[in-house]
DRENFI-461326 format. One record per residue (C-alpha): residue in three letters; x, y, z. Coordinates in steps of 0.05 Angstrom, whole numbers, plus 5000, padded with zeros to 4 digits. Each point is the difference from the previous one (the first is absolute). Example, Ala and Ser with C-alpha at 12.3 -4.5 7.8 and 13.67 -1.06 7.14 Angstrom:
BEGIN
NODE|residu|px|py|pz
NODE|ala|5246|4910|5156 .
NODE|ser|5027|5069|4987 .
//
This chain:
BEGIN
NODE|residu|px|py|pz
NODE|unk|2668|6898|2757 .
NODE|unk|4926|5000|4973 .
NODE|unk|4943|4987|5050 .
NODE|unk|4943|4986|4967 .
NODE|unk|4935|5031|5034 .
NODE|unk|4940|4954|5003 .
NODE|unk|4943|5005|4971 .
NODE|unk|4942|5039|5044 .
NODE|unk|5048|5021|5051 .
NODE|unk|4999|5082|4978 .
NODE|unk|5022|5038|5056 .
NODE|unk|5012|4957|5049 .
NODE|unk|5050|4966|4970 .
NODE|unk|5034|5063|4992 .
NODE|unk|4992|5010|5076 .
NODE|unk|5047|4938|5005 .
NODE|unk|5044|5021|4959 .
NODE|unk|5003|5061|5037 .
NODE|unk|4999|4966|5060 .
NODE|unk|5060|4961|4988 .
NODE|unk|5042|5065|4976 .
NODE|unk|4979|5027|5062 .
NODE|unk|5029|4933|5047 .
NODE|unk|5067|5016|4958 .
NODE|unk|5007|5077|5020 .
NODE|unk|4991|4975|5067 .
NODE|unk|5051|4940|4996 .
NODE|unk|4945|4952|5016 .
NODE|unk|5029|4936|4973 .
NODE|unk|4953|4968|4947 .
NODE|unk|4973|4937|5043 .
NODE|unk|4936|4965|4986 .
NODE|unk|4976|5020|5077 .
NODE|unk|5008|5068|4979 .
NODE|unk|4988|5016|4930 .
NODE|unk|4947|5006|4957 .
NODE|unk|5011|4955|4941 .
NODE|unk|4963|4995|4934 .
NODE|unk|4933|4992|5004 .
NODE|unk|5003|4941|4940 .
NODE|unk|5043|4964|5051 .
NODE|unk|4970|5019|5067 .
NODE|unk|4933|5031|5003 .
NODE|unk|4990|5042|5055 .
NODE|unk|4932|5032|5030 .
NODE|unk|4994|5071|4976 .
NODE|unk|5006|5026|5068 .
NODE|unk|5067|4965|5000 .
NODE|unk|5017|5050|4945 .
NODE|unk|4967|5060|5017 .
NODE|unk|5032|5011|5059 .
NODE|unk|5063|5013|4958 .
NODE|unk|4965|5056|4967 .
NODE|unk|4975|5025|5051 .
NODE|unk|5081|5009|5032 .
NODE|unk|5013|5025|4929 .
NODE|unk|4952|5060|5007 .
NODE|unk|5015|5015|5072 .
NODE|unk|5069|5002|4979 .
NODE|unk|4989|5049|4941 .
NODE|unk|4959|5035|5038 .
NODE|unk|5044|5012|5059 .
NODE|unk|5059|5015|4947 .
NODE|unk|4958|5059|4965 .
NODE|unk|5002|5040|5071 .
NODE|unk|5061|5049|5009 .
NODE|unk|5005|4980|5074 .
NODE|unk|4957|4975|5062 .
NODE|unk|4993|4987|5061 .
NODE|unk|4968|4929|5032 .
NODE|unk|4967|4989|5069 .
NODE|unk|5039|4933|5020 .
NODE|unk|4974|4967|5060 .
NODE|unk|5045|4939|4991 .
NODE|unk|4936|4950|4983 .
NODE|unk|5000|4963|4926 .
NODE|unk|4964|5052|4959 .
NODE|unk|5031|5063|5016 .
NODE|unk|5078|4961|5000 .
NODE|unk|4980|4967|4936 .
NODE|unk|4979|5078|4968 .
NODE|unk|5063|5026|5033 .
NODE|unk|5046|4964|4975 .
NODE|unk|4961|4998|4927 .
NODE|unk|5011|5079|5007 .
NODE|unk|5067|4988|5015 .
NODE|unk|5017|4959|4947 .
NODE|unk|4955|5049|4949 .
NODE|unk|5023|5065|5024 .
NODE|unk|5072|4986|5044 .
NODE|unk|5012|5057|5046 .
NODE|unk|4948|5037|4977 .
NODE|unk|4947|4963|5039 .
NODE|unk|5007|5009|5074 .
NODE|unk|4972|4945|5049 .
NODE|unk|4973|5029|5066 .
NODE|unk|4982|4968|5063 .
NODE|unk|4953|5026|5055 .
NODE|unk|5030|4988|5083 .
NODE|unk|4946|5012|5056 .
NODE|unk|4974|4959|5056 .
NODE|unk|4948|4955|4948 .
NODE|unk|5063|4974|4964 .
NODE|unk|5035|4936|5032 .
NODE|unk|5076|5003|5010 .
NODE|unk|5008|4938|4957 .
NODE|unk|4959|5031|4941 .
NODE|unk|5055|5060|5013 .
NODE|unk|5062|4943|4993 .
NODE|unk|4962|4968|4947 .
NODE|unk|4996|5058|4949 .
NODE|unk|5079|5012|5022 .
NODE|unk|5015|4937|4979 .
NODE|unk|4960|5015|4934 .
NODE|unk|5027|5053|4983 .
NODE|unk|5069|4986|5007 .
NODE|unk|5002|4925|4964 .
NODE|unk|4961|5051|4928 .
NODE|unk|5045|5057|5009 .
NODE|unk|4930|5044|5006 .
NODE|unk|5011|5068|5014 .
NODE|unk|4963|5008|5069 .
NODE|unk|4974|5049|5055 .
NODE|unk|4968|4990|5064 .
NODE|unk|4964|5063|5025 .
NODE|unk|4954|4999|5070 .
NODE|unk|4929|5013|5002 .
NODE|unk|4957|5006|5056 .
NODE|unk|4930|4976|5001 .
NODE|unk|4994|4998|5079 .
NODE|unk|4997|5074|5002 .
NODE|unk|4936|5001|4959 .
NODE|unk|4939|4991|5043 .
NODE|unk|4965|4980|4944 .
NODE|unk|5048|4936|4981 .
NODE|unk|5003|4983|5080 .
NODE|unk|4930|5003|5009 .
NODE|unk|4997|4929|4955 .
NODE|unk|4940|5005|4963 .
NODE|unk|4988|4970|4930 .
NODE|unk|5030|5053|4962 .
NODE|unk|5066|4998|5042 .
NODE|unk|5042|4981|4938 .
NODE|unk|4976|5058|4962 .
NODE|unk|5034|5049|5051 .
NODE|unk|5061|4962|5000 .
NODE|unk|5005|4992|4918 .
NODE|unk|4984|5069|4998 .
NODE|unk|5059|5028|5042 .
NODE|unk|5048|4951|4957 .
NODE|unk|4974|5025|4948 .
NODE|unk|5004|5068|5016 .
NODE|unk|5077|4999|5014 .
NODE|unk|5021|4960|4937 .
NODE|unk|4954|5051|4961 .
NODE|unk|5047|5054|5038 .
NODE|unk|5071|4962|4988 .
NODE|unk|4989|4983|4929 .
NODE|unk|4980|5077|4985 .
NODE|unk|5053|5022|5036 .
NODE|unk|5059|4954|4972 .
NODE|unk|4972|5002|4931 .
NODE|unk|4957|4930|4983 .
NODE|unk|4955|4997|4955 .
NODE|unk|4952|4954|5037 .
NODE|unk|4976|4959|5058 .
NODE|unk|4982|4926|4993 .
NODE|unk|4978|4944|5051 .
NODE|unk|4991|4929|4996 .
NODE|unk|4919|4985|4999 .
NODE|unk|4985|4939|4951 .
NODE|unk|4928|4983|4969 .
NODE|unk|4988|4947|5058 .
NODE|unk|4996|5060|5045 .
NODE|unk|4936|5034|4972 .
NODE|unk|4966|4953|5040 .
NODE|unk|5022|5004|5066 .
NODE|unk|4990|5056|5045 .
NODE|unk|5050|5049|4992 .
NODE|unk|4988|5074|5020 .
NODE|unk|5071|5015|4985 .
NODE|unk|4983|4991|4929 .
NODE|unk|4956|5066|5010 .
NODE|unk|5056|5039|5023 .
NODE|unk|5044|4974|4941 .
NODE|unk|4946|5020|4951 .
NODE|unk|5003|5076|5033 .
NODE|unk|5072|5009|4988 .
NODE|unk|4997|4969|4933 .
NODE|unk|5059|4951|5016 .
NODE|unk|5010|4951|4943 .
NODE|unk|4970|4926|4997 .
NODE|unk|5053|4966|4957 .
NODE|unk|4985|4928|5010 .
NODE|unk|4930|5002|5002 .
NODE|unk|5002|5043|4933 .
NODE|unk|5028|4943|4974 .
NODE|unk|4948|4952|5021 .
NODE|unk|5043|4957|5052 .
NODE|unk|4976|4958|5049 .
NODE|unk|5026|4983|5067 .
NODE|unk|5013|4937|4975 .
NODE|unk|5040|5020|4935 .
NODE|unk|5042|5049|5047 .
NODE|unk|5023|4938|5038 .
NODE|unk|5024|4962|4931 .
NODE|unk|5026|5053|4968 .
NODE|unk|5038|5017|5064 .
NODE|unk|5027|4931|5007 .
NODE|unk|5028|4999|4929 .
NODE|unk|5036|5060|5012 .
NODE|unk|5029|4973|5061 .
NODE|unk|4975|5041|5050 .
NODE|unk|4989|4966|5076 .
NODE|unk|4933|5036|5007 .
NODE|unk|4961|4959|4945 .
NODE|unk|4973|4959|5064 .
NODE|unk|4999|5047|5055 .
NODE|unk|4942|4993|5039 .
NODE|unk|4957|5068|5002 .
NODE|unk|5023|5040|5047 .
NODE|unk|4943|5064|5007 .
NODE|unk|5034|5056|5052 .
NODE|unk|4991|4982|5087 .
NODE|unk|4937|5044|5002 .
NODE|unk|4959|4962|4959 .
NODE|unk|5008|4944|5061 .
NODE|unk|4961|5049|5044 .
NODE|unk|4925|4985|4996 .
NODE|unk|4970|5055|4974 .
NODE|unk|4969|5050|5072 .
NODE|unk|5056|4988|5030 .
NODE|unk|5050|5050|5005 .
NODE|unk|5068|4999|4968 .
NODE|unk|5063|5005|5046 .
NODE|unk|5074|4993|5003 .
NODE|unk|4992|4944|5058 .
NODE|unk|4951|4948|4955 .
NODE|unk|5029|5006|4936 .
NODE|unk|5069|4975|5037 .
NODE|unk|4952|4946|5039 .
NODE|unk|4978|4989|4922 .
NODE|unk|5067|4994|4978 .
NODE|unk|5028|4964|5053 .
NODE|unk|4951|4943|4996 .
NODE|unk|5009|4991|4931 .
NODE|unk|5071|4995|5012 .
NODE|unk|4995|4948|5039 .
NODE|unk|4952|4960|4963 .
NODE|unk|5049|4996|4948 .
NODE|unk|5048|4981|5035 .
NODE|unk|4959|4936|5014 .
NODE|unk|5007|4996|4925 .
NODE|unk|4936|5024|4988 .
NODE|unk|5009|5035|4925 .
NODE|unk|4935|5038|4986 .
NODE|unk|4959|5027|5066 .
NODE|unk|4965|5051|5028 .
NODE|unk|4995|5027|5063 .
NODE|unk|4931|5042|5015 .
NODE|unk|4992|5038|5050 .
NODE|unk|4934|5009|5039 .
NODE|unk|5026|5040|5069 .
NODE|unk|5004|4941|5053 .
NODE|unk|4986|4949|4942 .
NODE|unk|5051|4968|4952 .
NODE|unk|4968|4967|4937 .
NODE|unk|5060|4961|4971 .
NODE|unk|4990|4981|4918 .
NODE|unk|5043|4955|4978 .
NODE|unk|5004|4974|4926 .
NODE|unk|4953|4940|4990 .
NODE|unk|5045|4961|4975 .
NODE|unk|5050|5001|5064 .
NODE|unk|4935|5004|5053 .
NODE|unk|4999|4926|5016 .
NODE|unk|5068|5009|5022 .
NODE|unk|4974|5068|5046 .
NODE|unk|4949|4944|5026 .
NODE|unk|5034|4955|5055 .
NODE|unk|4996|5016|5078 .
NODE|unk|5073|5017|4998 .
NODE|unk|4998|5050|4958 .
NODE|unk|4930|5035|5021 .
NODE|unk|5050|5005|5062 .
NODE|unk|5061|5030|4972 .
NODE|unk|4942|5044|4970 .
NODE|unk|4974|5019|5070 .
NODE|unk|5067|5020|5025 .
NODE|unk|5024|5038|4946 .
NODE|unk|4934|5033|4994 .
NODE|unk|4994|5019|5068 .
NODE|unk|5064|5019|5013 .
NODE|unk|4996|5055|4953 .
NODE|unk|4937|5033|5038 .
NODE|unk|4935|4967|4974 .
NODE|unk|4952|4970|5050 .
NODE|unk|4965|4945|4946 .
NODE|unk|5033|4959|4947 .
NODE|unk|4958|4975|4937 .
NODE|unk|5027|4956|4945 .
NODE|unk|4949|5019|4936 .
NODE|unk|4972|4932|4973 .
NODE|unk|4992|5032|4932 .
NODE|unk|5073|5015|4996 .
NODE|unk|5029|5052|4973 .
NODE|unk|4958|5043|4943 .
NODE|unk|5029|5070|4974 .
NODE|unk|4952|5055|5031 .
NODE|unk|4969|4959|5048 .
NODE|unk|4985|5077|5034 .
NODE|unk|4968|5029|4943 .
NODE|unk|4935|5024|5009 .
NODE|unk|4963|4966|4953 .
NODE|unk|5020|4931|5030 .
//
């Protein structure tokens, strides 16, 4: 069968084209909802077709590496490169995952779970931030120390096993938030494959959906430290008074929430769209005891809801 291309449409109609070989490799079934059709029968915005190539060159990109190994922390962009390694390089790309005190025991399940349903081949190794006074101390530049002993040990594994790389999920919507880590990543020359390829946090989440993954709408989900205003020193007790509280708020089927931590204080953010139910005098007292039960003296519900780096210091 002939498909004629139409006039003007030069490389991005290719893109399509490509785009829908692509959907068939996968065994995406060829639906309106999720393929791209011709662009003389369905115009689409360009950014509609771009993100295609984008996946394309991440995918070619990721293929031309003899092996590597990818910082997974279990949120959308670094399960979405994951499992794009995987499916570019098989068992020669190696997933690892970071356990300490700053990651939640459902973020732990979570990448399990992951894992296991993409056949990924997985590690967990253990780091320990809490035994560097300069991460405990909690200043501004506390996710520097903590990328750069991550860092540090996947530079170590992947010379000592024989990969050719390191790689970590930071997209282009990331250059402008503040992210020390980023430094640290810079230092050890760890590879940025999405954001060489130009993806946004929002492409991430579509691409991830097509391919079927159940973290395309994960909330964000930044490590239990960065709950801990920033002065305030880092310990085994608040993260788990961090964790715990957050546990519990979604199990009042809150989905995205944060809990902040400000010593006696709690300032709890809760997702716009779901404060108005956070708003009624029953709930400001299922707050109260839930809050105070886990050690704080004073419990604050933030009007402005919740807002990712709230603690940063240029806010």
């Amino acid at each position: 069968m002939s498909v004629e291309r139409p006039q003007g449409a030069g490389g991005a109609f290719e893109c399509i084209l490509n785009a829908e070989r692509i959907g068939s490799r996968r065994g995406i079934a060829l639906r309106p909802e999720n393929r791209l059709e011709s662009l003389a029968m369905n115009p689409l915005p360009i950014a509609a077709i771009d993100v295609f190539a984008k996946e394309e060159r991440l995918r070619r990109e990721l293929a031309e590496l003899s092996s590597l190994v990818v910082a997974l922390s279990g949120g959308t962009d670094s399960a979405y490169l994951a499992w794009m390694a995987n499916e570019a390089l098989g068992t020669k790309a190696l997933a690892i995952t970071a356990v300490s005190a700053s990651l939640a025991a459902s973020e732990r399940q979570a990448v399990e779970e992951f894992v296991r349903q993409f056949g990924l081949r997985h590690e967990f190794i253990h780091t320990d931030e809490l035994s560097n006074p300069l991460y405990v101390v909690n200043e501004p530049d506390r996710c520097y120390h903590c990328k750069d002993e991550l860092f540090t040990m996947l530079d170590e594994l992947a010379q000592a096993r024989g990969f050719a790389a390191v790689a970590y999920g930071v997209n282009v919507d990331d250059l402008a938030d503040f992210r020390p880590g980023q430094q640290a990543a810079r230092e050890h020359r760890v590879l940025t494959p999405l954001l060489d390829a130009a993806l946004t946090k929002a492409e991430i989440r579509e691409l991830s959906r097509r391919a079927g993954l159940p973290t395309w709408d994960k909330p964000a989900a930044a490590c239990l430290a960065s709950r801990i205003a920033h002065g305030i020193e880092v310990t085994d007790d608040n993260l788990k008074q961090v964790e715990r509280g957050e546990e519990a708020l979604r199990a009042l089927g809150f989905k995205q929430v944060r809990v902040r931590y400000h010593g006696d204080l709690v300032r709890i953010e809760i997702a716009p769209e779901e404060l108005s139910r956070a708003l009624t005098p029953a709930m400001a007292r299922q707050f109260a005891e839930i809050f105070k039960g886990l050690g704080f003296k004073f419990v604050t519900l933030d009007l402005e809801g919740y807002r990712q780096g709230s603690l940063n210091p240029q806010r």
